[in-house]
DRENNU-991432 format. One record per residue (C-alpha): x, z, y; residue number from 1; residue in one letter. Coordinates in Angstrom, 3 decimals, decimal comma. Layout:
N
     east       up    north seq type
        X        Z        Y NUM    A
...
% end
This chain:
456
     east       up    north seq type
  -26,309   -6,077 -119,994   1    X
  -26,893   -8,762 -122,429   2    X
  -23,835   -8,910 -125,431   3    X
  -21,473  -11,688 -125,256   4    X
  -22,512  -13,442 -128,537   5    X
  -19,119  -15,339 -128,676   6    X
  -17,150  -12,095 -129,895   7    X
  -17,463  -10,323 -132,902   8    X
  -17,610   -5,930 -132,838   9    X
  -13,803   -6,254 -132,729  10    X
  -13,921   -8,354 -129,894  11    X
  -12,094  -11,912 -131,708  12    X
  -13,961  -15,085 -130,344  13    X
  -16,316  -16,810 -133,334  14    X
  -18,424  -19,641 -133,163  15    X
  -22,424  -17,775 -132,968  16    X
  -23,978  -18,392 -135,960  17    X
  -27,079  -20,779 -135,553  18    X
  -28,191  -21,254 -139,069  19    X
  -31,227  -19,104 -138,868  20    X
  -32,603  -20,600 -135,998  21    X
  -35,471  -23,035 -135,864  22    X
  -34,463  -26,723 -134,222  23    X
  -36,891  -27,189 -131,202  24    X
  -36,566  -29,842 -128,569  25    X
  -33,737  -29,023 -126,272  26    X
  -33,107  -30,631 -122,946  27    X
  -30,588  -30,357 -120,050  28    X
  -30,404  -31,522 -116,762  29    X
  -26,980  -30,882 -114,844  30    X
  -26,269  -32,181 -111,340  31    X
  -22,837  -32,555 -109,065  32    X
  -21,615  -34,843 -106,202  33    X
  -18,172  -36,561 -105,045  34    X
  -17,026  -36,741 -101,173  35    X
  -15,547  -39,584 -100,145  36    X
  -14,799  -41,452  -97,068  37    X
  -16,085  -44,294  -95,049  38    X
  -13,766  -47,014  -97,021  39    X
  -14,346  -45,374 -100,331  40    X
  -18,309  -45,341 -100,183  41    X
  -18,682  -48,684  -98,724  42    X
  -16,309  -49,919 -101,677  43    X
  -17,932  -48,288 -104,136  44    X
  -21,540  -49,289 -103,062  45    X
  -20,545  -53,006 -102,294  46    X
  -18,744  -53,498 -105,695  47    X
  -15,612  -54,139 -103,811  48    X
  -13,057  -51,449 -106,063  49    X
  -10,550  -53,508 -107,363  50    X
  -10,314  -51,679 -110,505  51    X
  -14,144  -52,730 -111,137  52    X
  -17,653  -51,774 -111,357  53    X
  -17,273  -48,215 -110,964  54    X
  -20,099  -46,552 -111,246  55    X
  -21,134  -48,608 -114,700  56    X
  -17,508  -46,929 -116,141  57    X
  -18,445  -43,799 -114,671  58    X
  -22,039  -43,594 -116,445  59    X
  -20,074  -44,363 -119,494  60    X
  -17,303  -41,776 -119,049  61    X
  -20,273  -38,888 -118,277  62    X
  -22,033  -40,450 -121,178  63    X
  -18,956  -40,355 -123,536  64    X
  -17,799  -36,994 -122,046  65    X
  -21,541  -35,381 -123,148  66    X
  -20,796  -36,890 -126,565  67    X
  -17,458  -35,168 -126,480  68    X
  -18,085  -31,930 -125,168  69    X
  -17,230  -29,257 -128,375  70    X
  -13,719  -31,055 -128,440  71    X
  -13,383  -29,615 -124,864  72    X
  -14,874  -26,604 -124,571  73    X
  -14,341  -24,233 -127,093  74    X
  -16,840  -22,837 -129,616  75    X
  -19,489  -24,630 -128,258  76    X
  -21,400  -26,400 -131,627  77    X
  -21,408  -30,522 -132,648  78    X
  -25,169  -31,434 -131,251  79    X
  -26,733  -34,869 -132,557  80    X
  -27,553  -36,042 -128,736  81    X
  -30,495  -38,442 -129,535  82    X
  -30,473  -39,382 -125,314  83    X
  -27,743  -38,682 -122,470  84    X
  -28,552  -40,598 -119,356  85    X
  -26,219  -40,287 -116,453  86    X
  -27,528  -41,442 -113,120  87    X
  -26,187  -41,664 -109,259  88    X
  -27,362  -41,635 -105,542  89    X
  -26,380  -41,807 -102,279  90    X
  -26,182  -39,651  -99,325  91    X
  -25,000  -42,651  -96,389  92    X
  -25,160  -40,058  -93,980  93    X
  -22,502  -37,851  -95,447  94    X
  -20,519  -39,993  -97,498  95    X
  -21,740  -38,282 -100,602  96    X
  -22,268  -39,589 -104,100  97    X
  -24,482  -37,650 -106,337  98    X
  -24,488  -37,622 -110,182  99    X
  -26,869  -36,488 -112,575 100    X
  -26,552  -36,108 -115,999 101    X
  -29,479  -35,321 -118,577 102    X
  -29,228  -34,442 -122,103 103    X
  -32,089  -34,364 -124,883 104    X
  -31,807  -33,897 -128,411 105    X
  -33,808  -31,536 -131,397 106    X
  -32,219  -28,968 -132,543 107    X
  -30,593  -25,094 -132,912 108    X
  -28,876  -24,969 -129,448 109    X
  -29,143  -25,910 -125,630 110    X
  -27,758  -28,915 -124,093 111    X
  -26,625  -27,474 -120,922 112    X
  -22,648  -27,550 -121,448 113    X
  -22,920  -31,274 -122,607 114    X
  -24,878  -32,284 -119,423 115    X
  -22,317  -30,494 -117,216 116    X
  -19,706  -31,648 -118,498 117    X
  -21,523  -35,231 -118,331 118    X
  -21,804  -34,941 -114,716 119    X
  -18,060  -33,891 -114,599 120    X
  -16,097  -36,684 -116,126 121    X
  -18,127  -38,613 -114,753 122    X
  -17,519  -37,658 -111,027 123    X
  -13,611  -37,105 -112,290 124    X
  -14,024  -41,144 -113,059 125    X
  -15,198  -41,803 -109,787 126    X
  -12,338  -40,175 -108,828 127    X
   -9,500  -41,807 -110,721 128    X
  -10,988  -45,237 -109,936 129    X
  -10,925  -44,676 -105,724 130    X
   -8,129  -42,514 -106,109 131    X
   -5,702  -45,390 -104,423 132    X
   -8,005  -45,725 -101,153 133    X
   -8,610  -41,996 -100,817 134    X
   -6,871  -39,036 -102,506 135    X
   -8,750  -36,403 -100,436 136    X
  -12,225  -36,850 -102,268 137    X
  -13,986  -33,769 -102,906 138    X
  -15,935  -32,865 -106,258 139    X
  -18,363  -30,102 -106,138 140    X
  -21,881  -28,267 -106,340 141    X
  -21,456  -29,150 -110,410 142    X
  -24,541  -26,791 -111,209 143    X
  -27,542  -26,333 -113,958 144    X
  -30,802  -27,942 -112,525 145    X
  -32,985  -27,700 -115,522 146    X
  -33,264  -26,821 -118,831 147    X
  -35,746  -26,352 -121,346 148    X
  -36,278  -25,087 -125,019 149    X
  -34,947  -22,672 -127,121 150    X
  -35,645  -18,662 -126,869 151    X
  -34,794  -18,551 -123,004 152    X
  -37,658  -21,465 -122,193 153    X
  -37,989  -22,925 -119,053 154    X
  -35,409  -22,250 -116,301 155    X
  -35,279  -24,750 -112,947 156    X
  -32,563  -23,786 -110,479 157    X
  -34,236  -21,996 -107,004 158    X
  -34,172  -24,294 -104,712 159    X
  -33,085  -21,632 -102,179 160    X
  -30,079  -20,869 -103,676 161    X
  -29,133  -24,565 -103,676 162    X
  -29,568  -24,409  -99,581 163    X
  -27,919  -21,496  -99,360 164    X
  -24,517  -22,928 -100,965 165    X
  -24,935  -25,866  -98,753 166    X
  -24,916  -24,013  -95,636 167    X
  -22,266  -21,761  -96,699 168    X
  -20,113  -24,865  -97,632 169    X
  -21,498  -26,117  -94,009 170    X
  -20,082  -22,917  -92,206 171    X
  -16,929  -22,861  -94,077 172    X
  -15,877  -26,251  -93,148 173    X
  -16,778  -25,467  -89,474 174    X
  -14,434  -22,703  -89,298 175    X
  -11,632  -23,517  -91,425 176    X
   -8,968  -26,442  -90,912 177    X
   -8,249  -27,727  -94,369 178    X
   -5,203  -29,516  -94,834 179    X
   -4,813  -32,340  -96,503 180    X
   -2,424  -30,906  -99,475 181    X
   -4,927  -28,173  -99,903 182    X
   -7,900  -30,774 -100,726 183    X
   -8,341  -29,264 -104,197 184    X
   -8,426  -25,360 -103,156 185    X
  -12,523  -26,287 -101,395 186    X
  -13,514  -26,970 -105,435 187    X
  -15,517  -23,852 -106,589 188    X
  -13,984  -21,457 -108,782 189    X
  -16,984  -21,446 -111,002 190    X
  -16,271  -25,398 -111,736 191    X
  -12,293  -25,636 -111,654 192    X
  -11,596  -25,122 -115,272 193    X
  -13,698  -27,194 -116,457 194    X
  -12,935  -29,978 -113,976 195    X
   -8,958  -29,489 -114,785 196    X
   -9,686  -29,449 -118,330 197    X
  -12,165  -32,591 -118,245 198    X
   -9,588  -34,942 -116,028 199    X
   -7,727  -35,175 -119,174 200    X
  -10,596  -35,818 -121,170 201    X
  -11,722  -38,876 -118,842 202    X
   -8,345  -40,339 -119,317 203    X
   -9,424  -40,410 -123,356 204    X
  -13,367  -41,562 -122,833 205    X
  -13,481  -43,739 -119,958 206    X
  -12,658  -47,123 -119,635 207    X
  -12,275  -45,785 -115,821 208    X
   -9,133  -43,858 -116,932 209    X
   -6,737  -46,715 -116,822 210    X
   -4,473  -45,030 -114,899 211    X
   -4,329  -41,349 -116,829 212    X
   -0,862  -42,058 -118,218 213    X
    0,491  -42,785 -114,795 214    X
    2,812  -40,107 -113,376 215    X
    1,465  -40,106 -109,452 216    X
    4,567  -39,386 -108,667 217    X
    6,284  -42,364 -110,395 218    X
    8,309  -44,982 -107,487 219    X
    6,128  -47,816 -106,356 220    X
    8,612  -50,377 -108,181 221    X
    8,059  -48,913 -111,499 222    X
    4,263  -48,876 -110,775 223    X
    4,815  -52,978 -109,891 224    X
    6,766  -53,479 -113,256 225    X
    4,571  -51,904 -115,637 226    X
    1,299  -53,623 -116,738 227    X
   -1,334  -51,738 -117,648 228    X
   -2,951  -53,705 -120,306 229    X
   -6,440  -52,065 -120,875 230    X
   -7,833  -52,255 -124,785 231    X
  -10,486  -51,431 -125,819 232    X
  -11,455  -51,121 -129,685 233    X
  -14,044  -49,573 -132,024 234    X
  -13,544  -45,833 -132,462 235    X
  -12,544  -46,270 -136,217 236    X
   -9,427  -47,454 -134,645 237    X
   -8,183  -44,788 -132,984 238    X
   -5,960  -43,543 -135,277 239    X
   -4,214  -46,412 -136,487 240    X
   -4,223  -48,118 -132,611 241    X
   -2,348  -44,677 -131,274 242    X
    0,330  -45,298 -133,580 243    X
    0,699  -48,786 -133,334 244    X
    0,474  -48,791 -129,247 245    X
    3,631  -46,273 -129,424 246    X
    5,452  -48,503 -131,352 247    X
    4,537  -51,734 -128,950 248    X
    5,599  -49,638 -126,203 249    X
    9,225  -48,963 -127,248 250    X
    9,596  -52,733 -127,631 251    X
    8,178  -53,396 -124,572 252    X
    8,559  -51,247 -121,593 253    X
    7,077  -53,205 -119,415 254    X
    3,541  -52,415 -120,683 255    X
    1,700  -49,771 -120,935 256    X
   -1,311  -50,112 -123,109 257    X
   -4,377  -48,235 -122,052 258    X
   -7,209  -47,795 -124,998 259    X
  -10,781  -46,847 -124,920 260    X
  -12,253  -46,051 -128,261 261    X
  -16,144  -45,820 -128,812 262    X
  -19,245  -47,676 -130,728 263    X
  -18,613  -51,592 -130,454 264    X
  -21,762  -52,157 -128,752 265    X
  -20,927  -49,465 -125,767 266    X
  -17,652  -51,439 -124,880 267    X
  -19,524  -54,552 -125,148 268    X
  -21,969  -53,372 -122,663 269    X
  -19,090  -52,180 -120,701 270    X
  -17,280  -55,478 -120,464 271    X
  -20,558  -57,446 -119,604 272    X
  -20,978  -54,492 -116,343 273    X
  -17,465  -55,858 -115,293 274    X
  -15,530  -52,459 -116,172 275    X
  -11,484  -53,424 -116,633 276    X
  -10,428  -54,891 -120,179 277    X
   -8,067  -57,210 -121,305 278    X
   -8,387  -57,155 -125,310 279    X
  -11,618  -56,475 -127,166 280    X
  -11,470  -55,400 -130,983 281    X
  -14,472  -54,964 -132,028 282    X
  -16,045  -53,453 -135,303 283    X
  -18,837  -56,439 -135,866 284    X
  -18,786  -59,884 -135,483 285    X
  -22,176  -59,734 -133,109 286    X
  -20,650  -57,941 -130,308 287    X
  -17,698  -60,556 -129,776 288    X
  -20,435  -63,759 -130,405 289    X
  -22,206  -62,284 -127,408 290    X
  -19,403  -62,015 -125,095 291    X
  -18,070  -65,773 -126,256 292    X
  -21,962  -66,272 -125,302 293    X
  -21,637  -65,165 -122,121 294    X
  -18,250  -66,680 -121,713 295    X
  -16,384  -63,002 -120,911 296    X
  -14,099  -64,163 -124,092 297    X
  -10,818  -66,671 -124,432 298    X
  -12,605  -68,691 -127,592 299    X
   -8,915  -69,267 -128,494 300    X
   -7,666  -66,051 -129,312 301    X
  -10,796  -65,106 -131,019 302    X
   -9,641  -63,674 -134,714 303    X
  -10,645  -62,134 -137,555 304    X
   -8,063  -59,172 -137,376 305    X
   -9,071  -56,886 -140,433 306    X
  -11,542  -55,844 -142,883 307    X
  -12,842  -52,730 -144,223 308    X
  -15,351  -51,217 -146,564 309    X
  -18,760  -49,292 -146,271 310    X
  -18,923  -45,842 -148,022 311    X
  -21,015  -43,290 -148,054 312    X
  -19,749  -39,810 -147,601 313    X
  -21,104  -35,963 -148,142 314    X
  -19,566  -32,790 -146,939 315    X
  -16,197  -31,182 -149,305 316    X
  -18,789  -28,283 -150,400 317    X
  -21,995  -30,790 -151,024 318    X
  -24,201  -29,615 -154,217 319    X
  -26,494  -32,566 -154,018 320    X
  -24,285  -34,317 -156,775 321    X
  -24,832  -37,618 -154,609 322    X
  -22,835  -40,696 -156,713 323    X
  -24,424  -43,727 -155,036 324    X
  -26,134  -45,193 -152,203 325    X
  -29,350  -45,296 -154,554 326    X
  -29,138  -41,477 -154,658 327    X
  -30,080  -41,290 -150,447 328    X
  -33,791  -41,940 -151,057 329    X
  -33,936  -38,712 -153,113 330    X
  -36,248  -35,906 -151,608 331    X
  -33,209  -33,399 -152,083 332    X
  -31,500  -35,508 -149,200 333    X
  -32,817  -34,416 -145,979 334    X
  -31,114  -36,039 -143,178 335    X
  -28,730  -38,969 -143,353 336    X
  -26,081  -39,533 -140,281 337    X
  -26,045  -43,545 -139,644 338    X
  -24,741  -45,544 -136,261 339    X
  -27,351  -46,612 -133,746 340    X
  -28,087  -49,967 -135,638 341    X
  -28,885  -51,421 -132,239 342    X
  -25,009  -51,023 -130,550 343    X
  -22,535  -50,077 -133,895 344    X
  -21,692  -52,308 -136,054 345    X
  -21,335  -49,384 -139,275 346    X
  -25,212  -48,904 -138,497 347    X
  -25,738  -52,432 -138,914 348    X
  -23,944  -52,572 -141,958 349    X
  -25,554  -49,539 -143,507 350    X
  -29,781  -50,955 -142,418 351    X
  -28,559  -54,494 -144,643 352    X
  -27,360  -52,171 -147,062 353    X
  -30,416  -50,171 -147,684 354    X
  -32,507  -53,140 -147,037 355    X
  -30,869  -55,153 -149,703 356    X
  -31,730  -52,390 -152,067 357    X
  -35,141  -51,912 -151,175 358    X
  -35,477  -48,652 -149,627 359    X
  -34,587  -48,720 -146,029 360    X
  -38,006  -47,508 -145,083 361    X
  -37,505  -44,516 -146,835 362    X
  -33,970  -43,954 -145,352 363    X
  -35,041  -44,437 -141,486 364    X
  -37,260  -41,362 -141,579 365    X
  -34,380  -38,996 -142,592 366    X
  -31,841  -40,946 -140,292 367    X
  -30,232  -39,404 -137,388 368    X
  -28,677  -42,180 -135,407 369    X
  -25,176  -41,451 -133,926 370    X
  -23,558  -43,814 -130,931 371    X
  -20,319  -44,642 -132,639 372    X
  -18,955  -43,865 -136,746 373    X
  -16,404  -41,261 -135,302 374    X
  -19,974  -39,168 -134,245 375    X
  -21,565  -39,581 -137,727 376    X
  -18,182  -38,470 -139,296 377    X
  -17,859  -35,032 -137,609 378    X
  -21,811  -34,603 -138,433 379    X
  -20,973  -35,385 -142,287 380    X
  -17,759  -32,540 -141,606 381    X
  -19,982  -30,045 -139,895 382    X
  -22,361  -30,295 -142,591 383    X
  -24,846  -31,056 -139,638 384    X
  -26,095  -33,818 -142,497 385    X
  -26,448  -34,179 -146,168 386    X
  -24,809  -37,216 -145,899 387    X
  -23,651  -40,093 -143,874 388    X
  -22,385  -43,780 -144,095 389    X
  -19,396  -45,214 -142,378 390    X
  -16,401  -47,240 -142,826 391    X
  -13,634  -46,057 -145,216 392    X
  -10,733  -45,740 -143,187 393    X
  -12,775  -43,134 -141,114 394    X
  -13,083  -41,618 -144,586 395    X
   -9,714  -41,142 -144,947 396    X
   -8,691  -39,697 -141,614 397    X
  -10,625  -36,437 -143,058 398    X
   -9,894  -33,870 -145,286 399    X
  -13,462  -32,328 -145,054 400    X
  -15,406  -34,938 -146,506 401    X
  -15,704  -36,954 -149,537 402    X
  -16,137  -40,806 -150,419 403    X
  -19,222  -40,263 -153,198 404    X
  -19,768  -44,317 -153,546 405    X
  -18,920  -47,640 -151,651 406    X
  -21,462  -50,124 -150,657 407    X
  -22,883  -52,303 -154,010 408    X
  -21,315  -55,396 -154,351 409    X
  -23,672  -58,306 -152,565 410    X
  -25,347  -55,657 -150,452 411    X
  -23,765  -56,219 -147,232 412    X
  -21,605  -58,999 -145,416 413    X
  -17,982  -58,161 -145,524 414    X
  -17,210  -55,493 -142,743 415    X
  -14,526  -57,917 -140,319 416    X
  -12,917  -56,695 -137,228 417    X
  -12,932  -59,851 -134,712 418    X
  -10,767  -59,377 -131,882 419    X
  -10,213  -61,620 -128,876 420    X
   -8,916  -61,637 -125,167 421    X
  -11,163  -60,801 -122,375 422    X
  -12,105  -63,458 -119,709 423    X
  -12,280  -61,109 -116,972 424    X
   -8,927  -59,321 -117,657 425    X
   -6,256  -58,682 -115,400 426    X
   -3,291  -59,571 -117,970 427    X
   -4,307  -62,128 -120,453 428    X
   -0,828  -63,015 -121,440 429    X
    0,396  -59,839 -121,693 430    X
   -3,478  -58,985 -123,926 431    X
   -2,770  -62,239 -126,198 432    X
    0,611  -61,528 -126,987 433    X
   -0,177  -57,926 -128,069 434    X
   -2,849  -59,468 -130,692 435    X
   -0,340  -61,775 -131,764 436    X
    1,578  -58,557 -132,449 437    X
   -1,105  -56,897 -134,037 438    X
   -1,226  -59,940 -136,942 439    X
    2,442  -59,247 -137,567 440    X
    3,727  -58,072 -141,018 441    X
    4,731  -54,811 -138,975 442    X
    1,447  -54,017 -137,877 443    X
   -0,442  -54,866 -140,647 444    X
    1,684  -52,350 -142,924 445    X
    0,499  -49,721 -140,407 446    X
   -3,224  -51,017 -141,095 447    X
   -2,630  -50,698 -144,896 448    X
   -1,928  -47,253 -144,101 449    X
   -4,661  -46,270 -142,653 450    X
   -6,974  -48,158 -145,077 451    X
   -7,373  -51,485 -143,292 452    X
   -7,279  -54,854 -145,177 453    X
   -5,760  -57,989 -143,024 454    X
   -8,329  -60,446 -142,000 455    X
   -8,303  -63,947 -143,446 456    X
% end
């Protein structure tokens, strides 16, 4: 019997040790499927959900959730994903929607709890989206299909095996009577933790999860006087936004405020597939000029909300003796953690940055790209990089990494946070009046703290 790796010789759980290891390229396939009725699956395929596009939100939830994964399960290790594609078909004949979820990246470790847990949020999104016209969906079969790389190599799951859980799920249903408040006892044992544990973690990710404060138990008039006013903002907000959403709240209890934190270009996309959003606050002035483009925002309420800085960070216990941005294009520096400059705005920054000082060649290379400036921060704390560049309020909401030098004067546009109301929202008012809030000499003492400038 092999030794459980995740306990020491006195039996304490410890993160395995991975340092010795040599990266290879890792990938992970995971798939799992969602039961629903006649209504549901109709709605869902027809784009009729009232909530939205639902299988765009759930692709992002599963792809969010992958990104996510060691703040879920425990001891599993930070992985740079460089590719998580989540994917969905149909079964007409049994009602059944089936998600896949596959992972790639190079490196120390597998994949395979990031695409699982891919597939689960997003089948848990599914979920909380239909959740109104059905509450007796089913998840299930959340299993392994592939995986490859690493010191175990190849492994496809048996095909056999996969039949014979689907006639023994056949059998069962044929000779048991399941009752309706009983629904969630036909889940698998092998999946339910990790389905409990990631319901609460679509709530944070998804856009879908509009309705994870909700009590389901709360009286259909309160449900008709609250407002669920859904925001979404850049993930170097997320701090400052949880604090000043509590405050909003207790002055107005008639909304609740529902935020969705990732890279600016990711909620962009998300808004432009139809998913729910009344307020956009984004990190970069592109991604809010392409929704005014496409007319998805109110040109009116279009601000500039706040500014911020560049700076580029190392690890607490760094002996590279990095003091400037110049310093990156040294040979000692290996690998440099930078947003995707195609979707976040901090990656965008950082390429003009480099670029203006001649050496942005030199810095792609040794760049590992990360989806939002939250990701490239916990690589910079894991010491996963040498070094990484990102805005300095998400500087300051760690105390395991260090500002070495802020972007050169002239070397980048100023770093503005444009927000504006959503076209397509549900609450417009409600989503103007909370900006309005958000320029207020309240709130923007809550942005000083947190590092924020206010916008001009």
């Amino acid at each position: 019997m092999n030794k459980f790796t995740h306990l020491d010789e006195n039996g304490k759980a410890n993160m395995v040790d991975i340092s010795e290891k040599v990266p290879t390229a890792r990938y992970a396939k995971a798939a799992g499927k969602i039961h629903v009725n006649h209504e549901v699956f109709n709605a869902i395929t027809q784009g009729t959900v009232k909530k939205g596009d639902v299988l765009a939100t759930a692709r992002i939830a599963g792809i969010m959730a992958a990104k996510k994964t060691p703040d879920l399960i425990p001891l599993c290790h930070p992985l740079m994903l460089s590719k998580v594609n989540v994917d969905f078909s149909f079964d007409e004949t049994k009602h059944d929607l089936i998600c896949t979820c596959e992972v790639r990246l190079t490196g120390k470790t597998g994949a395979e709890m990031e695409a699982l847990t891919g597939v689960t949020v997003a089948l848990l999104t599914v979920y909380d989206m239909c959740k109104a016209l059905d509450k007796q969906m089913e998840i299930g079969e959340v299993r392994l299909v592939e995986k490859s790389g690493g010191k175990s190599g190849h492994y496809v799951a048996s095909e056999e095996r996969t039949k014979e859980k689907t006639e023994e799920k056949t059998n069962s249903e044929e000779n048991e009577n399941i009752e309706e408040d009983g629904v969630y006892d036909t889940m698998k044992k092998a999946t339910k933790k990790i389905l409990t544990a990631g319901l609460a973690l679509a709530g944070a990710l998804a856009v879908a999860a509009c309705s994870g404060k909700k009590d389901e138990n709360t009286t259909k008039e309160t449900k008709a006087e609250k407002k669920e006013v859904i925001v979404l903002a850049a993930a170097s907000l997320k701090d400052v936004c949880g604090e000043l959403e509590t405050m909003y709240e207790a002055k107005n209890e008639n909304i609740d405020l529902v935020f969705s934190y990732a890279g600016s270009g990711a909620l962009q996309a998300q808004i432009e597939e139809g998913a729910p959003a009344d307020l956009f606050i984004s990190a970069g002035k592109k991604q809010i000029k392409a929704l005014q483009d496409g007319k998805l925002m109110k040109d009116d309420t279009v601000c500039d909300l706040l500014e911020n800085k560049v700076v580029l960070i190392v690890p607490n216990d760094s002996t590279l003796g990095l003091t400037s941005f110049e310093d990156v294009k040294k040979d000692e520096v290996k690998m440099v953690g930078i947003g995707e400059i195609e979707s976040v705005p901090a990656g965008q920054y950082a390429q003009t940055v480099f670029t203006n000082l001649g050496f942005w060649d030199t810095v792609e290379k040794k760049a590992n790209f990360g989806t939002d400036v939250r990701t490239v921060l916990s690589w910079v704390e894991a010491g996963e990089v040498d070094c990484g560049v990102v805005y300095a309020t998400d500087a300051y909401t760690s105390d395991k990494v260090k500002i070495v030098a802020e972007a050169p004067e002239g070397s980048c546009d100023k770093v503005i946070y444009p927000a504006g109301v959503v076209t397509t929202g549900s609450y417009a008012d409600d989503a103007a009046a909370f900006l309005n809030y958000l320029k207020t000499d309240e709130a923007v003492k809550v942005f000083e703290k947190y590092g924020f400038l206010k916008g001009e």
